[in-house]
C-alpha positions as CSV (number, residue, x, y, z in Angstrom):
1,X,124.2,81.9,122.4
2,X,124.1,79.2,120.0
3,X,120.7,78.0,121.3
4,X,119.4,81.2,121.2
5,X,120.3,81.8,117.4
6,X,119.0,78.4,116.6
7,X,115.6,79.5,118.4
8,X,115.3,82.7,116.4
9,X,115.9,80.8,113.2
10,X,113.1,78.5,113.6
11,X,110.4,79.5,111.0
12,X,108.0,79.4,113.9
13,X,109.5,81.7,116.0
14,X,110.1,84.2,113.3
15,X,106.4,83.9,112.0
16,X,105.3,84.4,115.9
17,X,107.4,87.7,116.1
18,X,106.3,89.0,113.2
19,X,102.7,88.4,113.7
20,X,102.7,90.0,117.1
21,X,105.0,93.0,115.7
22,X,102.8,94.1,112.7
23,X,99.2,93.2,114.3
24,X,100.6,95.4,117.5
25,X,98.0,93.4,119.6
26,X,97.2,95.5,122.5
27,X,95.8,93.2,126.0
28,X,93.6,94.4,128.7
29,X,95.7,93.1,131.1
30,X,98.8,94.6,130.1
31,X,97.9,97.7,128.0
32,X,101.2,99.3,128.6
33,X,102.8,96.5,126.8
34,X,101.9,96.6,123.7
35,X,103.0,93.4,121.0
36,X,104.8,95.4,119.0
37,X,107.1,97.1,122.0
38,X,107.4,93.5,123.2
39,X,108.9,92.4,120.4
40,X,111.3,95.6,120.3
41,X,113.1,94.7,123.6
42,X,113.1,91.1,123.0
43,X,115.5,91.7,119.7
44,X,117.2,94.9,121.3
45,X,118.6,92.3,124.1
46,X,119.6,89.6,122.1
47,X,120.6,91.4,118.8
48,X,121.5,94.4,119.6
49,X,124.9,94.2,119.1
50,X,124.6,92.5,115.8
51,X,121.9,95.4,114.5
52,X,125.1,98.3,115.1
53,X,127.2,97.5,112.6
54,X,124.3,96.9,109.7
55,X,123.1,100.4,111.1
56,X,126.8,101.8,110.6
57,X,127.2,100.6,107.4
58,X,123.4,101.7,106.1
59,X,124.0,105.2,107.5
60,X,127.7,105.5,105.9
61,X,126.3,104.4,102.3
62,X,123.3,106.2,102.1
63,X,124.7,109.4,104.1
64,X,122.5,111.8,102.2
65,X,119.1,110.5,103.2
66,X,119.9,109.9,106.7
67,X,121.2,113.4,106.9
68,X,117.8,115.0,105.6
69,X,115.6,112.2,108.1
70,X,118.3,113.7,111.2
71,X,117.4,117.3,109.4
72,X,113.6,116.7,109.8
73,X,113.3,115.4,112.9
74,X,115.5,117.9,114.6
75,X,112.6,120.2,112.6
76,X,110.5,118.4,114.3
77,X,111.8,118.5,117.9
78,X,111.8,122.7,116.9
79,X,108.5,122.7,116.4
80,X,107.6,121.2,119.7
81,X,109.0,123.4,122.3
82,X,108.3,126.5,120.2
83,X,104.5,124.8,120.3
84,X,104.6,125.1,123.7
85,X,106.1,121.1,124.5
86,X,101.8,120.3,124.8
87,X,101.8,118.7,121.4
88,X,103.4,115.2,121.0
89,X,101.4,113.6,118.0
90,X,104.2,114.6,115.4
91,X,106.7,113.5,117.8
92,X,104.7,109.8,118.3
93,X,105.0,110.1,114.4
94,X,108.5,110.3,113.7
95,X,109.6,108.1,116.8
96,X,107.1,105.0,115.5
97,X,108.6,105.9,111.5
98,X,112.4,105.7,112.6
99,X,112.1,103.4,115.5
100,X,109.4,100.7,114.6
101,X,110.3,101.0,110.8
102,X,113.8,101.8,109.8
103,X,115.1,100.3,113.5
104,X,113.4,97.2,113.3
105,X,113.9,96.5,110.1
106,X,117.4,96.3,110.8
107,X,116.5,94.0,113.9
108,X,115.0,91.8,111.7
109,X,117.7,91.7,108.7
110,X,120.2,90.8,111.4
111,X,118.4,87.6,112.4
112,X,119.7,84.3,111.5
113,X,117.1,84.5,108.5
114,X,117.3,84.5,104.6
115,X,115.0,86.5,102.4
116,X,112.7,83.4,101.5
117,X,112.2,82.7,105.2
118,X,111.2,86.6,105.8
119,X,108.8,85.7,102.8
120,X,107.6,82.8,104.7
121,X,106.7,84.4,107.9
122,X,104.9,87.4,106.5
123,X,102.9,85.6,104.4
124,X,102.0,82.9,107.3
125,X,101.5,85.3,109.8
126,X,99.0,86.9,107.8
127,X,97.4,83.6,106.7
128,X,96.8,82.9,110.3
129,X,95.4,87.0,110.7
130,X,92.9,85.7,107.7
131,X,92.1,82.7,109.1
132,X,91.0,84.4,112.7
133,X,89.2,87.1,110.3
134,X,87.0,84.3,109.1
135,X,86.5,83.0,112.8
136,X,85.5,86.7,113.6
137,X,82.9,87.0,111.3
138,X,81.0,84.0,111.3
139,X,81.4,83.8,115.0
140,X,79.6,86.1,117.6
141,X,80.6,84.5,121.1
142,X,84.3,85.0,119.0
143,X,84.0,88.4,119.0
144,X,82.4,89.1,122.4
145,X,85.5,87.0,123.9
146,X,88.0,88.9,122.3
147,X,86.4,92.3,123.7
148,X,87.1,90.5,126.7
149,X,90.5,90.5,126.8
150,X,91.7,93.0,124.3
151,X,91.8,97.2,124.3
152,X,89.6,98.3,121.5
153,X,91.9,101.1,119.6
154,X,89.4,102.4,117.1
155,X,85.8,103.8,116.6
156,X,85.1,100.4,115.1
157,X,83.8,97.7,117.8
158,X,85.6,94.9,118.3
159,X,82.0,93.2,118.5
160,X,80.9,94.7,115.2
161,X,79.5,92.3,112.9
162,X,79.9,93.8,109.6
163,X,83.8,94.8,110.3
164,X,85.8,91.9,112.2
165,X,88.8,92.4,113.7
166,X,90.5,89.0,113.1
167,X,92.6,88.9,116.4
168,X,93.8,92.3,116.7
169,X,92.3,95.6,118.3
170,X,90.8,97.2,115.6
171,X,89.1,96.4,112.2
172,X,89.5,99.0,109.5
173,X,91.6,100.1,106.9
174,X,94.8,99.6,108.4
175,X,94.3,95.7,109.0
176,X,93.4,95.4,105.8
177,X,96.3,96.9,104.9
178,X,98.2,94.9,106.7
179,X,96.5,91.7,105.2
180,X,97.0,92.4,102.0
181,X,101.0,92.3,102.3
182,X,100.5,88.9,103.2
183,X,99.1,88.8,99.8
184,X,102.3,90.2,98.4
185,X,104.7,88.2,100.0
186,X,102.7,85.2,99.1
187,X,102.9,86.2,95.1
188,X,107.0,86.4,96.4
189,X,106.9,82.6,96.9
190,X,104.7,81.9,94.0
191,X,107.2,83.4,91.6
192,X,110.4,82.6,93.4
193,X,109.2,78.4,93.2
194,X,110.0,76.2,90.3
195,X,107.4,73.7,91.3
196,X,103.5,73.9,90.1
197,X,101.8,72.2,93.1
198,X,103.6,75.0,95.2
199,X,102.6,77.4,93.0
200,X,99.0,76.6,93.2
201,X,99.2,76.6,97.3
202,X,100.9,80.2,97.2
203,X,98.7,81.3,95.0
204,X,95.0,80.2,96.9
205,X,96.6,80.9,100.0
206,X,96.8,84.6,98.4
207,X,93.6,84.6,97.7
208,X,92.1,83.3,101.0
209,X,94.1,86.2,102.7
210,X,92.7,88.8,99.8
211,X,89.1,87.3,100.3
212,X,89.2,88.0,104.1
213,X,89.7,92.0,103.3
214,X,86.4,91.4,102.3
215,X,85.4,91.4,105.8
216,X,87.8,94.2,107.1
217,X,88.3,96.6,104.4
218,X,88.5,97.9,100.7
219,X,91.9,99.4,100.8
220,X,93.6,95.9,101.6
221,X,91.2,94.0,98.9
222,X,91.8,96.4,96.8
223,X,95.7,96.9,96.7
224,X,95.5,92.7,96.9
225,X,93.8,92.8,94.1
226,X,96.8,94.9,92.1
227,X,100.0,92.7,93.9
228,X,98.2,89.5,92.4
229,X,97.8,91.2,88.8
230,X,101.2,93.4,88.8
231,X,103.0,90.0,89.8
232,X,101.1,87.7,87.2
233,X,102.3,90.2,85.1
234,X,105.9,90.7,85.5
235,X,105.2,86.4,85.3
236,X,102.5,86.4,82.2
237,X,103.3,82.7,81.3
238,X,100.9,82.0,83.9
239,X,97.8,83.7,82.3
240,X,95.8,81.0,83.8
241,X,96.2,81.7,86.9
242,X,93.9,85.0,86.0
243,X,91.5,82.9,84.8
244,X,91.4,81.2,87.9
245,X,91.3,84.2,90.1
246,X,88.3,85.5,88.4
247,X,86.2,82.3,88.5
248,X,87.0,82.2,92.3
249,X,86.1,86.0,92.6
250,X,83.0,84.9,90.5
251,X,81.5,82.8,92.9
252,X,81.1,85.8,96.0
253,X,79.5,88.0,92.9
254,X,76.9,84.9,92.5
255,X,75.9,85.1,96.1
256,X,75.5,88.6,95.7
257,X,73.4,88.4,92.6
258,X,71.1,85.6,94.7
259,X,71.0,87.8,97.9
260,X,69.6,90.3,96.0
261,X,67.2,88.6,94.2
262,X,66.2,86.3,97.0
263,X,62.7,86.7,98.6
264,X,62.6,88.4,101.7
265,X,62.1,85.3,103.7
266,X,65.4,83.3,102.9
267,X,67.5,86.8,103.0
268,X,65.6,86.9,107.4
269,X,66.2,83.1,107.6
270,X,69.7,83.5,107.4
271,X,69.8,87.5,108.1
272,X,73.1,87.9,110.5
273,X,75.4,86.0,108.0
274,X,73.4,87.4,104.7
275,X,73.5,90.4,106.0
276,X,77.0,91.2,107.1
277,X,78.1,89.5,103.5
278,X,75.8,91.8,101.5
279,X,77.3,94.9,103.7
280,X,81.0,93.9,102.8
281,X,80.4,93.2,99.4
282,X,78.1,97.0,99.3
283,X,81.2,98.2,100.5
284,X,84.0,96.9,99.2
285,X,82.5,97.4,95.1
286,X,80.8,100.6,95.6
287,X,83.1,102.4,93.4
288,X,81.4,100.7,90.7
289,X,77.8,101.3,91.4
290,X,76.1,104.3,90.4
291,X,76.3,106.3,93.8
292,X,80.0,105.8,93.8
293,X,82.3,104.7,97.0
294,X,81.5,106.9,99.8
295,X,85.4,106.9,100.9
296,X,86.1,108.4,98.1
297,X,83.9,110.8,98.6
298,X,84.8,111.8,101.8
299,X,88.6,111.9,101.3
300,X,87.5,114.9,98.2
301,X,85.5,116.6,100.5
302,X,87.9,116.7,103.3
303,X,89.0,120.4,103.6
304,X,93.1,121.3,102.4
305,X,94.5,124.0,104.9
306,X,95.1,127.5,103.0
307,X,99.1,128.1,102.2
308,X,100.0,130.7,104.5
309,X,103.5,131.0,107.1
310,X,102.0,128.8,109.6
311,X,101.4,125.9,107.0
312,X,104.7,126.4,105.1
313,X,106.8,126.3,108.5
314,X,104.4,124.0,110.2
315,X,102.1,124.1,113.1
316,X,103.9,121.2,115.1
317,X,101.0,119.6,115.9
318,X,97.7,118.3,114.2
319,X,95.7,117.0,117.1
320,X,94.4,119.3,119.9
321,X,94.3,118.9,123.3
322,X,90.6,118.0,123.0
323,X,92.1,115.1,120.8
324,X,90.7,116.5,117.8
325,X,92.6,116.3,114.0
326,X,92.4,119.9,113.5
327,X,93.4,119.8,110.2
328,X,90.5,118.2,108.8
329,X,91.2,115.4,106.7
330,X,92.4,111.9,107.1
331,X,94.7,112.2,104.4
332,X,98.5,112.1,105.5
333,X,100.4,114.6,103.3
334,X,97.6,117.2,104.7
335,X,98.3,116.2,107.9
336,X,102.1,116.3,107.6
337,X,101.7,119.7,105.1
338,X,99.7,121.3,108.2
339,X,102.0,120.1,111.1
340,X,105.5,120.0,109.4
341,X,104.7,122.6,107.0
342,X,105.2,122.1,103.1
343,X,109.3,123.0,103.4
344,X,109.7,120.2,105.8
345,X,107.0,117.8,104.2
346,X,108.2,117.8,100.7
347,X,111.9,116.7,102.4
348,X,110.1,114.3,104.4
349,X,108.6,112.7,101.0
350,X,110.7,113.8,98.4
351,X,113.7,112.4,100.5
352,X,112.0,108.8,101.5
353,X,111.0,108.0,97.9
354,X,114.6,109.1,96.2
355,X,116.3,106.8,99.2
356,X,113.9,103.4,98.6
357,X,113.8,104.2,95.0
358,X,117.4,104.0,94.2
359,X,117.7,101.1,97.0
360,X,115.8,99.0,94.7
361,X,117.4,99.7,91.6
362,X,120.3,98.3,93.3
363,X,118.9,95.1,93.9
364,X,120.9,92.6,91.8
365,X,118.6,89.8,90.9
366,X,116.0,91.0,88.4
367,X,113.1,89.5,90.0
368,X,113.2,90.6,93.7
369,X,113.8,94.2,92.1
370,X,110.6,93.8,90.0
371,X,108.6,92.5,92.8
372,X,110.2,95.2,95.2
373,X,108.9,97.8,92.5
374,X,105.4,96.2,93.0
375,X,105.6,96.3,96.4
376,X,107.0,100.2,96.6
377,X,105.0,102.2,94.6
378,X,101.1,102.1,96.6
379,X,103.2,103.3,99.3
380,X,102.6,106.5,98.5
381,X,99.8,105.7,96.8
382,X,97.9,104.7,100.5
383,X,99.4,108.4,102.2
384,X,95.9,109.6,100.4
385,X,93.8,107.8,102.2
386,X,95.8,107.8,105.9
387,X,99.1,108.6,107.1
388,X,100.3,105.2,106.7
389,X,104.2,105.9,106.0
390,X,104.2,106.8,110.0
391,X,102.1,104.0,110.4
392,X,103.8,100.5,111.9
393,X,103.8,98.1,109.3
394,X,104.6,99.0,105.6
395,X,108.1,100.9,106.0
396,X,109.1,98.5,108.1
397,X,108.3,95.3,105.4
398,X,109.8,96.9,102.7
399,X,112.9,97.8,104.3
400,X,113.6,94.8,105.7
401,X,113.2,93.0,101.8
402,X,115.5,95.7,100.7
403,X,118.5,94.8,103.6
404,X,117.6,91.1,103.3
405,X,118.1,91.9,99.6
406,X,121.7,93.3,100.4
407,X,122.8,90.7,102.8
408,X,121.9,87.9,100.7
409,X,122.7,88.5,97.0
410,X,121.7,84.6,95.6
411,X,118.5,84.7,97.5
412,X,115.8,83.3,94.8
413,X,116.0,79.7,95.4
414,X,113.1,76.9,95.4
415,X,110.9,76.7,99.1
């Protein structure tokens, strides 16, 4: 057992686990076996018995939450046989929030780990997800090799040019997403390390992982863009490292001030790399052009269901049978307004952000609690755009920093 702990302590090991956990890589070969499952019954058999008692003790301290979660999902399991039992979407939902988020978060909190080494791992594991982001988009035979061996999960082609996928199934807003907390947690090592040549590799590494959004999506550039600023702030001595970020950032807007002026004859010389840059850069800054961002369009067009009994008790469902969202809109408190009704929803919410606030604000050391604040808040900030709280990934992060918080109070120390 020894051997075993000293395995899962290896920095290594944990950045592999938590690479395959939040990319959720999905192989031809074995489609039923998801990463992200994989991962779940490797640290159900080996920790299981040390993830009970930090359950015990989370559910006995924070009684009231838990209570209201048990309230909504036995709501939930209502709602499906009075539905008929066809509908399993909100279901999926709920089992993937408490399961792959508050579950595994305990999982990982009970590893031999300490909070800088959880830092560590999500930060590298996302480096790497940059660094095959890069690959992807420069690279063609890159992406017709991954189609090759992995299940495409999204209405974006894993071949796609203009969107890469990194290594993962999908390109999109979610992997931005996901990037982007590797921004995050890198900004957690650059303010938790006394030294300046550290620093300086925390921060570029940042913003190599915030560049690649470029290439994937808005959302994750975008909320990269605010962990980098909210953390220099919170840290203003180092003003200079602004200055820095916006000469780097400066260099992409040159490139796309020459592309556009270019003749039309170096733009076709190098047209598949020119042209897949110009897209991203159309689309990442198109909220400040004059036609504004199309996303945002969309999202205020999207329809909200009337308030009537069926809306404030809930549907149960908000997918058909012909797989279609019959609510209408992408954003996730519609969705969860039209299948758990607004009763149910507002618990859901109200409930979740009460519990993480007041986790934080018993975070000891001053720091981690600012940088926890940073981290909390564009949580449901993102439910506009998609249902991301029932969405592997961000639950699951800052959960985890909130019990590695409470298991080791003197946790800001020097990489």
């Amino acid at each position: 057992m020894k051997a075993i702990y000293r395995i899962f302590s290896s920095q290594i090991t944990i950045v592999l686990l938590i690479f395959l956990f939040l990319f959720n890589i999905k192989f031809i070969s074995v489609p039923w076996m998801p990463t992200s499952r994989f991962v779940f019954f490797i640290l159900v058999f080996f920790f299981l018995f040390r993830t009970v008692p930090l359950i015990k003790r989370e559910l006995t301290s924070n009684y009231l939450y838990y209570f209201s979660l048990f309230f909504v999902i036995l709501y939930v399991l209502v709602l499906f046989f009075v539905s008929g039992g066809m509908h399993f979407d909100l279901i999926s939902r709920m089992i993937i929030f408490c399961i792959f988020g508050f579950f595994m978060s305990f999982a990982f909190s009970s590893l031999p780990i300490e909070l800088n080494t959880f830092f560590r791992s999500v930060a590298f594991a996302c480096f790497l997800q940059a660094f095959f982001v890069y690959i992807s988009f420069f690279s063609e035979s890159y992406r017709i090799f991954l189609s090759g061996i992995l299940v495409e999960t999204s209405n974006i082609p894993i071949t796609y040019s203009k969107r890469v996928p990194g290594f993962s199934n999908s390109s999109g807003s979610l992997l931005s997403l996901l990037l982007s907390f590797g921004v995050f947690f890198f900004m957690c090592l650059f303010v938790n390390n006394s030294s300046r040549h550290y620093k300086l590799v925390f921060f570029t590494c940042a913003v190599f992982v915030a560049t690649s959004c470029l290439f994937v999506g808005k959302l994750g550039l975008f909320l990269s863009a605010y962990f980098i600023f909210a953390t220099l702030f919170f840290q203003s001595k180092y003003f200079r490292y602004v200055i820095f970020l916006v000469a780097l950032f400066s260099v992409p807007a040159s490139l796309a001030y020459y592309i556009y002026n270019s003749p039309s004859s170096v733009i076709e010389s190098n047209a598949v790399s020119l042209e897949g840059f110009e897209y991203a850069l159309n689309r990442s800054f198109s909220i400040f052009s004059s036609e504004g961002d199309s996303t945002i369009k969309a999202l205020l067009k999207m329809p909200i269901p009337n308030l009537d009994i069926n809306t404030t008790l809930g549907h149960g469902y908000f997918i058909d049978a012909s797989g279609r969202n019959v609510t209408g809109s992408d954003v996730g408190y519609v969705q969860s307004y039209y299948s758990l009704g607004l009763i149910f929803s507002l618990i859901f919410y109200v409930s979740l952000f009460c519990y993480l606030f007041y986790k934080i604000l018993g975070v000891q050391n001053l720091t981690l609690r600012n940088m926890a604040f940073v981290f909390f808040f564009p949580l449901f900030v993102v439910e506009l755009k998609e249902p991301f709280i029932t969405k592997l990934g961000y639950v699951f992060l800052l959960l985890t920093y909130l019990f590695l918080c409470d298991k080791d109070k003197n946790s800001v120390e020097n990489i």
